[in-house]
C-alpha positions in Angstrom: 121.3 -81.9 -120.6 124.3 -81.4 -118.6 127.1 -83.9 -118.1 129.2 -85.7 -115.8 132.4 -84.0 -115.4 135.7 -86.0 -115.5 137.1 -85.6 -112.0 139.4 -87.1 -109.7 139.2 -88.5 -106.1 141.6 -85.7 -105.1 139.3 -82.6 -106.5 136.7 -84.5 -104.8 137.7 -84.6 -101.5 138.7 -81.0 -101.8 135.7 -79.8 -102.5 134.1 -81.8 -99.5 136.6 -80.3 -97.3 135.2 -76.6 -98.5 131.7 -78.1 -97.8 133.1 -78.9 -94.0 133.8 -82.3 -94.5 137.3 -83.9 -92.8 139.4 -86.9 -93.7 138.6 -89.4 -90.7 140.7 -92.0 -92.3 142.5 -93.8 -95.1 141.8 -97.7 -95.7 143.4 -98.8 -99.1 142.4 -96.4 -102.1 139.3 -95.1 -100.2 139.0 -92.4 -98.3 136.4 -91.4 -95.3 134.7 -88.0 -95.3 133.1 -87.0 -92.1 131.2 -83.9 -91.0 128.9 -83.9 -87.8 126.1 -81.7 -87.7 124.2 -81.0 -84.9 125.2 -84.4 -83.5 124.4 -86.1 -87.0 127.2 -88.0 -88.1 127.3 -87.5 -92.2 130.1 -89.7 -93.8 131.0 -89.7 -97.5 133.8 -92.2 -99.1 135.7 -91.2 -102.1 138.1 -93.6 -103.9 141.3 -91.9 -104.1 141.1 -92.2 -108.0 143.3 -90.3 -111.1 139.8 -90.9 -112.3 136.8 -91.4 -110.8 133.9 -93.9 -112.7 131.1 -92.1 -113.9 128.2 -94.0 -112.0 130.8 -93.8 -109.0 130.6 -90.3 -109.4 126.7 -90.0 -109.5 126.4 -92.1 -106.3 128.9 -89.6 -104.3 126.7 -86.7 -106.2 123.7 -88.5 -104.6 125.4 -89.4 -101.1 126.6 -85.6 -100.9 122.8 -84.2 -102.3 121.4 -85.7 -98.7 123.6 -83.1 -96.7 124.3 -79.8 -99.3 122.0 -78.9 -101.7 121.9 -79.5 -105.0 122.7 -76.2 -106.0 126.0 -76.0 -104.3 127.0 -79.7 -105.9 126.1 -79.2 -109.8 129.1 -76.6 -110.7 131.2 -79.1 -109.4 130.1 -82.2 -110.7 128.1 -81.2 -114.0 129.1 -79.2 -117.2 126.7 -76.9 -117.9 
């Protein structure tokens, strides 16, 4: 069964940004992702992290698996 990778909130965001996502702002250690689609607002936050919780991780996995598919999220977030 594949695993959680170890990631920070900086790869994160990179990778949303590949995905078409933009930083719409900064509020502490979090930041917001937006991307609209069609007129669809879809907005992701991502704690700015060294290190990024592993059940934090899965609920940004899940948030991001309602807008990309699956198949483009798993090489980033899972081993194989």
């Amino acid at each position: 069964m594949p695993k959680l990778k170890r990631l920070s909130g900086k790869e994160v965001v990179r990778f949303c940004e590949r995905l078409g996502f933009r930083v719409s702002r900064q509020r502490g250690s979090h930041i917001n992702l937006i991307r609209e689609i069609q007129g669809h607002r879809q907005v992701v936050t991502v704690p700015n992290h060294k290190e990024i919780d592993r059940g934090t991780l899965h609920a940004i996995f899940r948030k991001l698996s309602l807008f990309v598919s699956e198949t483009e999220l798993y090489p980033l977030f899972y081993t194989d």
